[in-house]
Every structure is written in C-alpha cells, then in structure tokens.
C-alpha positions in Angstrom: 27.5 -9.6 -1.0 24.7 -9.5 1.3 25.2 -5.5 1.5 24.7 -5.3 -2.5 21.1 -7.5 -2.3 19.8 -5.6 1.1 20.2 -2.1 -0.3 17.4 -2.3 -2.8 15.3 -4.9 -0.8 15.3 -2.4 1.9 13.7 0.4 -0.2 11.1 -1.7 -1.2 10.7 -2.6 2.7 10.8 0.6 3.8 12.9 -0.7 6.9 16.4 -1.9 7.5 16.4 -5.9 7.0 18.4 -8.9 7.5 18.6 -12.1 6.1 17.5 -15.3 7.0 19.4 -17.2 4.2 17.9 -20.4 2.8 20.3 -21.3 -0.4 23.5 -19.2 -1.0 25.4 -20.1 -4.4 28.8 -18.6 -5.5 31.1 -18.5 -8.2 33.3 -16.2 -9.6 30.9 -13.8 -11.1 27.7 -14.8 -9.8 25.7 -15.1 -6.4 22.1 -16.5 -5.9 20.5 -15.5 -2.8 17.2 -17.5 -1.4 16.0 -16.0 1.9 13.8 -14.3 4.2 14.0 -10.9 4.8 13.8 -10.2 8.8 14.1 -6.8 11.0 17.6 -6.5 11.9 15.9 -7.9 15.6 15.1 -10.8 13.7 11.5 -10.0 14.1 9.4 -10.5 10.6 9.6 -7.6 8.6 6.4 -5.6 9.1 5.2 -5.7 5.4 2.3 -2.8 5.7 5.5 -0.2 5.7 6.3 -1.8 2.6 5.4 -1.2 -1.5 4.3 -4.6 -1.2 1.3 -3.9 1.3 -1.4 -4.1 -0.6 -0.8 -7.4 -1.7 1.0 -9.3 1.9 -2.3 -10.0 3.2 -3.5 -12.0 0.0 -2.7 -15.0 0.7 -0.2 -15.8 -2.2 2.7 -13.5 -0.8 5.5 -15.8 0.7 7.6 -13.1 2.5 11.1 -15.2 0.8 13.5 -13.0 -1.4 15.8 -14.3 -4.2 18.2 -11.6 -5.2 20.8 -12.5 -8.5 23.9 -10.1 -7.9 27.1 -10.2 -10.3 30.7 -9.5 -9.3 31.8 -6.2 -10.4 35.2 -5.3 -9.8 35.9 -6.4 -6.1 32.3 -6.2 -5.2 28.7 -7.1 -6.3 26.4 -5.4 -8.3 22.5 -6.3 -7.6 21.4 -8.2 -11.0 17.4 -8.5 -10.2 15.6 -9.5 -7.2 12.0 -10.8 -6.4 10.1 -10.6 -2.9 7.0 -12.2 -1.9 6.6 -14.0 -4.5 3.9 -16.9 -5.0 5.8 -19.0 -8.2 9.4 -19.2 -8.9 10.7 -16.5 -9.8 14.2 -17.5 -10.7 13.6 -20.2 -13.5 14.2 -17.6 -16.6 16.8 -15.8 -14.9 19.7 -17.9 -17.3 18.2 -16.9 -20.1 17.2 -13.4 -19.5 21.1 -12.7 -17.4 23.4 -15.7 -18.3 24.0 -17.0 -14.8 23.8 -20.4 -14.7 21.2 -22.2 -14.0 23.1 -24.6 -11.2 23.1 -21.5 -9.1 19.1 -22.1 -7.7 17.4 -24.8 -6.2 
C-alpha cells in the first residue's frame, strides 16, 4: 500500500522517500494515508529538488502528504494525493471519490 502512494509522491519529489506515517486507515477498498514524506535516511526530504520548490520556502507549505489509494485487484491503485499543503486537503475527498469520510482525521 505504501508502494502504490510513494511512486507518484516520489516524482513530484524528485528523490526516493519514506514515510513517516501519522494516521493510516483501512478497509476493504480504501486506504487514507496522513504523513511525512522523509529521504529513505530519514533525513527531511530536500524540497528545492522538488516541483514544489518554489513555493516550500513560503511559509504555508507543511511538508505532510495525505495520499487516498483504492484496492484494485490484490493491490492499491493511488486515488489522489496532496503535499505540502497549508488547509485540509481531504475534507471533499467523499464526495468527489466515495471513500468514506471516517477514513481522515
């Protein structure tokens, strides 16, 4: 599961990440991942490699990812995902997908 939400975060990154995970929720067809993308050191990622460089310095980026994956077939198939944002990001996402809204904090 982790695998399906790194792959996309790490394009964005520009560098091979872990997660620092703050709120993981399962079920059967849907995962909610809260975290903090780190180097695979667990160093903080190094955001001027990033698409997100001109804005990391601003003041309103929060360096936290929350990444909506659904199950598809015996894996997960990345839904949507947000990074650095400054607002939650996460409180449409049952409307606009249909996962349920238990799934974030």
């Amino acid at each position: 599961m982790l695998d399906a939400a790194r792959v996309s975060v790490e394009k964005d990154l520009g560098q091979a990440i872990i997660f620092q995970v703050k709120t993981l929720r399962v079920t059967p067809e849907w995962a909610f991942l809260h975290g903090i993308p780190k180097r695979a050191d667990g160093k903080p990622v190094d955001y001027s490699k990033s698409i997100y460089a001109p804005i990391a310095d601003d003041g309103a980026f929060s360096a936290e990812a929350a990444v909506l994956l659904a199950r598809e077939g015996t894996g997960w198939r990345l839904v949507t995902y947000s990074v650095g944002f400054s607002d939650v990001v996460w409180e449409t996402w049952d409307e606009e997908f249909g996962a349920p809204s238990w799934l974030w904090p």
